[in-house]
C-alpha positions in Angstrom: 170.5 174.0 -5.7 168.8 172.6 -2.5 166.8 170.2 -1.2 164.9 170.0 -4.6 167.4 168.3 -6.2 166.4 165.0 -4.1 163.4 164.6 -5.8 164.1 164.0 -9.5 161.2 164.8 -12.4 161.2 161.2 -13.9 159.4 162.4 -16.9 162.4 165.1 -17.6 165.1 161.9 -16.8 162.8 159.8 -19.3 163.2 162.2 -22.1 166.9 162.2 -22.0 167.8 158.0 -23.1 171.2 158.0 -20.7 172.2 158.0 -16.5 174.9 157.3 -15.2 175.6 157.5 -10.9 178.6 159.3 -9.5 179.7 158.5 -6.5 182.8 160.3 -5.1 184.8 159.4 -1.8 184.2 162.0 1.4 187.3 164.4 0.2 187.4 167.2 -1.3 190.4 166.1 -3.6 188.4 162.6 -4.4 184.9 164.8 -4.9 185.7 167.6 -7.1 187.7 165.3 -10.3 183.7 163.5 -10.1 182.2 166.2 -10.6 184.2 167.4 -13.1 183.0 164.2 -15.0 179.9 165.2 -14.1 179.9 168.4 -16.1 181.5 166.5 -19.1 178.5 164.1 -19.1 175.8 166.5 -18.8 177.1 168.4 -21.3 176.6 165.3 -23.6 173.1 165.2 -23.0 173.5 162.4 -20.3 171.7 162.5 -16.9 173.9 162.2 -14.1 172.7 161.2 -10.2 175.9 161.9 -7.7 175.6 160.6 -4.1 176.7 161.5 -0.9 175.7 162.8 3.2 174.2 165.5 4.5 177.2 167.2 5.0 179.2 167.6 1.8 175.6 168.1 0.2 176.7 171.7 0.1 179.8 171.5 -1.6 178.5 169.6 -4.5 175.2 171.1 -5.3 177.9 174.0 -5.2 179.7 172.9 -8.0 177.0 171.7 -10.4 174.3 174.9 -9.0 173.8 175.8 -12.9 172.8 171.7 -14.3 170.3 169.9 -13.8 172.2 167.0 -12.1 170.3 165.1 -9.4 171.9 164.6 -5.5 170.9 162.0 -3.5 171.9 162.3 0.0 172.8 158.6 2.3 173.2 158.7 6.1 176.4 158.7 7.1 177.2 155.9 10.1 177.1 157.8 13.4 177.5 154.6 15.5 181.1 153.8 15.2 183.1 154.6 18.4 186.0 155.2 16.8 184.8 158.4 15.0 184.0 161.5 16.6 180.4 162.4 15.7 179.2 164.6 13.4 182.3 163.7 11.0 181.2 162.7 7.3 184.6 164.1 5.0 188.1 163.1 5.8 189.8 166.7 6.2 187.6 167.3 9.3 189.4 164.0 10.8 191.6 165.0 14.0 193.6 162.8 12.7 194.5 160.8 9.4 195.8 158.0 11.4 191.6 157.8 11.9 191.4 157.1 8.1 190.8 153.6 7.9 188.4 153.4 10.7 186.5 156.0 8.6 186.7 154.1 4.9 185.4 150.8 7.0 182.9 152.7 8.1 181.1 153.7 5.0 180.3 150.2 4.2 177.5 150.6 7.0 175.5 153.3 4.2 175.3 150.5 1.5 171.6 149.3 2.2 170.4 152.6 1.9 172.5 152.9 -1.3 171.3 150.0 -2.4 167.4 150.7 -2.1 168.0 154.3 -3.3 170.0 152.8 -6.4 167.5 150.0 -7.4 164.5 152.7 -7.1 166.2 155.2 -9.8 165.3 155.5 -13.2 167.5 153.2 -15.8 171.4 153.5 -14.7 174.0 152.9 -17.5 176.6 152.9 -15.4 178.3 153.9 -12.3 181.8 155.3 -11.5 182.2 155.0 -8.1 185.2 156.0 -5.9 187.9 152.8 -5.7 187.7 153.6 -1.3 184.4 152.8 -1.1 184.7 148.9 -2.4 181.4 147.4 -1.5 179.2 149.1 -4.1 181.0 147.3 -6.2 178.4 144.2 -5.1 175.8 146.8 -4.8 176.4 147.1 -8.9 176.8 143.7 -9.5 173.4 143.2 -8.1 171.5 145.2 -10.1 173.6 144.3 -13.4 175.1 147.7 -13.6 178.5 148.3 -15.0 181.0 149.7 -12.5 183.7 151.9 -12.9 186.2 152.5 -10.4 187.7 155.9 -9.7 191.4 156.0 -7.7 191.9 159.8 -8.8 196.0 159.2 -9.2 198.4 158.6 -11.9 198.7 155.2 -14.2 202.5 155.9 -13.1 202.0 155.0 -9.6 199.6 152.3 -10.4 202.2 150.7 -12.6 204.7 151.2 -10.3 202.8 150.0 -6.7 201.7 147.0 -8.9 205.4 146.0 -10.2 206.7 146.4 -6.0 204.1 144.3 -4.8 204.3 141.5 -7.9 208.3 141.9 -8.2 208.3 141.9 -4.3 211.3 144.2 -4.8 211.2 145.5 -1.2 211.1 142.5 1.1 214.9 142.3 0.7 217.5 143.5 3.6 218.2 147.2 2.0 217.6 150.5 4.2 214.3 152.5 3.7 216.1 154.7 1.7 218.1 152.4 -0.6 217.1 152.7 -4.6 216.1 149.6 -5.9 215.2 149.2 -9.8 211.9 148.5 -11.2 212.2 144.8 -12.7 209.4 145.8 -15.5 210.3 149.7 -15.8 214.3 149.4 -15.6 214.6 153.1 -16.0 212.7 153.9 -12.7 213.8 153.4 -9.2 212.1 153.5 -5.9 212.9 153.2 -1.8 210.8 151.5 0.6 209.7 155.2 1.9 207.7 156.2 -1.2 205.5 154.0 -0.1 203.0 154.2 2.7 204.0 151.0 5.3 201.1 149.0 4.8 202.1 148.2 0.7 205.7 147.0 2.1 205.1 145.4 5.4 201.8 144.7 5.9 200.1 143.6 8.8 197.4 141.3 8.3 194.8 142.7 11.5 195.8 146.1 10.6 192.6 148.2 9.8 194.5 150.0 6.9 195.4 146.2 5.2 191.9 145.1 5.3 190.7 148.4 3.9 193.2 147.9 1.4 192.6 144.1 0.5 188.9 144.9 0.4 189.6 148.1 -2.0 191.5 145.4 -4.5 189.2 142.6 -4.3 186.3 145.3 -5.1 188.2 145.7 -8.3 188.3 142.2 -9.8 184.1 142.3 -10.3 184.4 146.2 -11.7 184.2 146.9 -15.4 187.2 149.0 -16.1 189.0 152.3 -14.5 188.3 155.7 -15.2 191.6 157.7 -15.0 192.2 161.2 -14.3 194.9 161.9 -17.4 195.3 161.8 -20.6 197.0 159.1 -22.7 200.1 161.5 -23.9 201.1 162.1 -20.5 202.2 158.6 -19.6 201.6 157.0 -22.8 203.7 153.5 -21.7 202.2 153.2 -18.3 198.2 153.4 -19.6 199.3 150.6 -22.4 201.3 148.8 -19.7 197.8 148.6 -17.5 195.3 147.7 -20.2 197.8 145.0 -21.5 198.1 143.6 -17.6 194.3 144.1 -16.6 193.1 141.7 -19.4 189.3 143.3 -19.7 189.5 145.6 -16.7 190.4 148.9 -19.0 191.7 152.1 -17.9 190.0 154.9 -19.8 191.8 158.2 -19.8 188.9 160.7 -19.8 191.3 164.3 -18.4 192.7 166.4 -17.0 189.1 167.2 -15.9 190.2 169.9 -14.3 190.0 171.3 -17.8 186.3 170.7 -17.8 186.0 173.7 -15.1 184.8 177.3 -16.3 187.6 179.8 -16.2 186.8 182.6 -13.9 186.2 186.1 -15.6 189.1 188.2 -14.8 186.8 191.1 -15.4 184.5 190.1 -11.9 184.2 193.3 -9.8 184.1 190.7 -6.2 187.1 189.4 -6.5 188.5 187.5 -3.6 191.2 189.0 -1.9 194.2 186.8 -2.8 193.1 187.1 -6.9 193.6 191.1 -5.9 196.7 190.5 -4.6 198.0 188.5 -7.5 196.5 191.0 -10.0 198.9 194.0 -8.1 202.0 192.0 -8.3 201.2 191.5 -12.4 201.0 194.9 -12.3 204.2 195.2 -10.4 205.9 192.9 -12.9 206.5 190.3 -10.2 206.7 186.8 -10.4 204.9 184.3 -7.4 205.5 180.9 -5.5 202.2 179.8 -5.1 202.6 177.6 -1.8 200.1 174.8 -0.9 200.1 171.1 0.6 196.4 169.8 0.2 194.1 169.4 3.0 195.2 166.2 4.4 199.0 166.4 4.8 199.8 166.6 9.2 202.7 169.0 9.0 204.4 169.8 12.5 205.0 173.1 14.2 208.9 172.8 13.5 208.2 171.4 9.9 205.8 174.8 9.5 208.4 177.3 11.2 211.3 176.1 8.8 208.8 177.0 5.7 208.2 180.3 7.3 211.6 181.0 7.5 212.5 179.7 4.0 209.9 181.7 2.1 210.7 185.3 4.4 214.7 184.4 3.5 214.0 183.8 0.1 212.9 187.2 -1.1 210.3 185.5 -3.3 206.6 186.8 -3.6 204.7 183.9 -2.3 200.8 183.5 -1.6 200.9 180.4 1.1 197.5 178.7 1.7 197.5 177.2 5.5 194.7 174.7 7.6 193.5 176.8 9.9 195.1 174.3 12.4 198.1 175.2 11.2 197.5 179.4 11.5 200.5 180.0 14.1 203.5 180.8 11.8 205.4 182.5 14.3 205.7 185.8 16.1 205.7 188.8 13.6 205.8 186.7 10.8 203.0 188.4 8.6 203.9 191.3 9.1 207.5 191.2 8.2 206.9 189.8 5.0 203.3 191.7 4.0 204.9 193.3 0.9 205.9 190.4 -1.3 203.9 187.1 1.0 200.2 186.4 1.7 198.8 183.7 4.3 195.4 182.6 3.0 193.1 179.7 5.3 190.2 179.8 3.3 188.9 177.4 0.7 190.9 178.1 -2.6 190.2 177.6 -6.0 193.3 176.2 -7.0 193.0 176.5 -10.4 192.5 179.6 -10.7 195.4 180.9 -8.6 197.7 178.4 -10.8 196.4 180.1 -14.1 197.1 183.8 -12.6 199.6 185.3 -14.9 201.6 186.2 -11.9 202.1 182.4 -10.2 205.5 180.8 -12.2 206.5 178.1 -9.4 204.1 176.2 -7.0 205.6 174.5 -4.3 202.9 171.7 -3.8 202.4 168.0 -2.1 202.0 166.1 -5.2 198.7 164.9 -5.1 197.3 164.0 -8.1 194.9 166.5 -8.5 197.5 169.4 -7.7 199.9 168.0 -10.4 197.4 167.7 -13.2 196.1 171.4 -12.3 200.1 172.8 -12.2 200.8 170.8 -15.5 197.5 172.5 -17.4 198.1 176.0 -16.1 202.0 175.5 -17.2 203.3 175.9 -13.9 206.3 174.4 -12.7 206.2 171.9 -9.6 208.2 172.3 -6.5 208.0 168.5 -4.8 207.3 167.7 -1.5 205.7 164.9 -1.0 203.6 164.3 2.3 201.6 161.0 2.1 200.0 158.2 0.0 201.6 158.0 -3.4 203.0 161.6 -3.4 206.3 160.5 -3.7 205.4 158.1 -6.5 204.0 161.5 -8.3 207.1 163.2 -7.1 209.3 160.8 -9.1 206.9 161.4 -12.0 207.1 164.7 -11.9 210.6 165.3 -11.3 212.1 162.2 -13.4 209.7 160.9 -15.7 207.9 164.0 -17.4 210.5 166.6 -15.4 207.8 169.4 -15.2 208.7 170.0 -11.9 212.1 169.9 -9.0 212.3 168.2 -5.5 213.0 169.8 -2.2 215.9 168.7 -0.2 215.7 166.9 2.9 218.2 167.0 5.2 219.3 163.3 5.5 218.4 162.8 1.6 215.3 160.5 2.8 212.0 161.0 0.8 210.1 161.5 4.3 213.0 163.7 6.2 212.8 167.0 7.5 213.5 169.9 5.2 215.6 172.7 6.6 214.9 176.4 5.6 218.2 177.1 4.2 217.2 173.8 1.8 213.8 175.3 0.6 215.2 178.7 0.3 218.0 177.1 -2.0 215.4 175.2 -4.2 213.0 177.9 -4.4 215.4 179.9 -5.8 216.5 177.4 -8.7 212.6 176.9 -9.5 212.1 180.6 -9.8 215.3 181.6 -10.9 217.7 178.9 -11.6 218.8 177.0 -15.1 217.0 173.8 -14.0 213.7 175.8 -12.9 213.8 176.9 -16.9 214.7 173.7 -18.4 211.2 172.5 -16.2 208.9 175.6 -17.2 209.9 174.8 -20.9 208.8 171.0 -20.3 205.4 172.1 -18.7 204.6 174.3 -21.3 205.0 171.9 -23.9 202.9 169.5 -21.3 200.2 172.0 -21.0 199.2 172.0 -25.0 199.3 168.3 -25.1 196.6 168.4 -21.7 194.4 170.8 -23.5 194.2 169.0 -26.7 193.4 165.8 -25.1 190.1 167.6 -24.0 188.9 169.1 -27.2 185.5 167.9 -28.2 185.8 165.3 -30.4 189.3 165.4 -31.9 191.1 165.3 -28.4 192.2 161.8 -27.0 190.1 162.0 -23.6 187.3 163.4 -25.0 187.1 161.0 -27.7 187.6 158.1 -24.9 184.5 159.7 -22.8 182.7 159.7 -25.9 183.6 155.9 -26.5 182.2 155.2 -22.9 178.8 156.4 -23.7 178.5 154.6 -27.0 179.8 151.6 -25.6 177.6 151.6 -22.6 174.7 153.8 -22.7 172.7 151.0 -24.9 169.4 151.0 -25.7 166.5 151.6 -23.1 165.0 148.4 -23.5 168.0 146.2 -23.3 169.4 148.0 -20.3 166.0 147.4 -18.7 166.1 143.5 -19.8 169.3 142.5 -18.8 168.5 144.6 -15.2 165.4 142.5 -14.4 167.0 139.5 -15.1 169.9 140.4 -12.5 166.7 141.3 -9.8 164.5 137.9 -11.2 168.2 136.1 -10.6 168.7 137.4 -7.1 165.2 136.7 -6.1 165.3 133.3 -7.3 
């Protein structure tokens, strides 16, 4: 798919009564759960536009090369001195600490959004990413319903909301010091599994007026589009929709399900699937080892995980940031039999679903903990950033699919020795608790994959319920849109 896909047949978009726009945050972990949805919705007949820059033009027409979606590329701001030029996705940041220069910064692309989205065909609705707040207005303009997309768990919603209402951690207790959830009593949190601008906020800081701008986005948005399914965290989706009064929070995955599984039989596979495919054959289990793409991890922080995977006589397959290639002196080679170092793009899902891989030892995004849950493979936690540690608790407390690493001083952000790791990664793989978890995710993994079966499944029927309720008739979409544009005028 290339430049063609810019210039849309209107007559084919006519013949097809529904369009909805897509329009995922610059990451890769915000981008791919969107177009996901975007292969769900095709597949429903639905015409789906999904815009973005120049530069991740590539990875999407990518992912949706056999549809006939439609990409519209928008100029990304190269004017802001802040950012180094030529930047247009968050992993190439130098640094994350750039992050909410670069969020602000998108707001400069919503004219051109704005005079690309008023010039397409009939739009039934959008589902935009919840970072980029202001086409929120650029919806509300045109009379278009607006979804927003956060891409993490209705448990860490729930639970950010009842801090910040409760305002449970303004008290005098350490940053490490449980303190119980007023509304979930069962649940407790520390001031470090949250990121400091949620506890102490500073009012000229960049990151709070991203933030504030992000919420107030949400109070003219139709609903939320969530990336799970209802079975998962049954009491915190109910919780949500009874608190958001009509804002609802549809739970349309794991879309990760929505993906094609890769034939086993392809003769090019890539070098890592080969590897995994000999230690099957072998009769060896893996540790599947990766942290995301946005997680800074520092040189000592990277040589204790070294150490604790070559100590731990596990098989491991560890995918690295090229920035983060030195592992130390001879380290490759020592442990070449049973550990492979891969800094290439991944697909994730289909190393988790490798018969081989039986533990990953992940970061907790969202995205990585729905894919471990449907490939039935238990999680080793270590949060980084954001609300991994909220998913961390999740995953090791609520729905205990997965374990938590040790840090040294018991802090949810301390340093993690290798004699730690090496102890954990041996309970995952080998221990009583690592069992107890595999059994949970299996069971977690058959209720994922029957919330996505056409028709029956509790996502898929929820998608379904989308379309009806919004994809309306052609002629009174096009109504009430001229009279939002004849209002505006006026």
């Amino acid at each position: 798919m290339g430049s063609e896909t810019q210039n849309l047949d209107t007559k084919s978009r006519e013949s097809t009564q529904y369009h909805v726009v897509l329009f995922p945050f610059m990451s890769k972990g915000h981008t791919i759960p969107l177009l996901h949805l975007a292969h769900l919705l095709l597949r429903r007949g639905v015409n789906v536009t999904v815009f973005t820059t120049p530069a991740n033009h590539r990875f999407i027409a990518s992912f949706l090369s056999d549809t006939n979606a439609s990409i519209i590329d928008l100029s990304f701001p190269d004017d802001v001195p802040e950012l180094p030029s030529g930047i247009e996705s968050t992993d190439k940041l130098p640094s994350m600490s750039l992050f909410p220069v670069f969020a602000l910064a998108t707001k400069l692309m919503q004219p051109e959004f704005d005079r690309a989205l008023e010039a397409l065909p009939l739009v039934n609705f959008i589902v935009s990413d919840g970072f980029l707040w202001w086409t929120a207005e650029s919806a509300m303009k045109l009379g278009i319903p607006r979804f927003i997309f956060f891409g993490m768990s209705n448990y860490s919603s729930c639970v950010s909301r009842s801090v910040a209402e409760c305002k449970l951690l303004l008290g005098d207790e350490s940053d490490d010091e449980l303190v119980t959830l007023t509304e979930f009593p069962w649940i407790k949190v520390t001031r470090n599994d949250f990121d400091p601008v949620f506890v102490k906020p500073e009012p000229k800081d960049p990151h709070f007026d991203f933030i504030m701008k992000v919420f107030s986005a949400a109070f003219i948005s139709y609903g939320y589009i969530s990336n799970s399914f209802h079975e998962l965290e049954p009491v915190f989706v109910d919780h949500l929709n009874k608190s958001h009064n009509q804002q609802k929070t549809w739970c349309v995955g794991p879309l990760c399900l929505s993906a094609k599984t890769p034939n086993p039989e392809e003769k090019n596979k890539r070098t890592w699937i080969q590897w995994l495919d000999e230690k099957l054959k072998q009769g060896s289990s893996v540790l599947y080892v990766a942290f995301g793409t946005q997680a800074e991890i520092s040189v000592e922080q990277l040589t204790e995980i070294a150490i604790g995977l070559e100590e731990s006589n596990v098989n491991f397959l560890w995918v690295i940031r090229k920035t983060e290639s030195e592992l130390g002196d001879g380290f490759e080679e020592r442990v070449k039999e049973r550990g492979i170092i891969v800094r290439e793009w991944v697909e994730q899902m289909e190393i988790l679903k490798h018969p081989s891989v039986k533990g990953f030892l992940s970061h907790c995004g969202w995205n990585s903990v729905l894919e471990s849950i449907c490939a039935g493979v238990p999680i080793l936690a270590w949060p980084m950033m954001a609300e991994q540690p909220l998913n961390a608790r999740m995953v090791a407390e609520e729905i205990k699919v997965g374990l938590r690493v040790e840090t040294c001083n018991g802090s949810v952000r301390g340093f993690v020795k290798w004699e730690d790791l090496k102890k954990m990664v041996h309970e995952l793989m080998e221990g009583e608790k690592g069992e107890i978890v595999r059994k949970n995710v299996k069971k977690m993994e058959e209720m994922a994959k029957k919330a996505m079966v056409e028709r029956t499944g509790s996502s898929s029927r929820t998608l379904d319920m989308i379309i009806e309720k919004l994809c309306k008739s052609k002629e009174e979409m096009d109504l009430k849109r001229r009279g939002a544009i004849a209002l505006q005028e006026n």
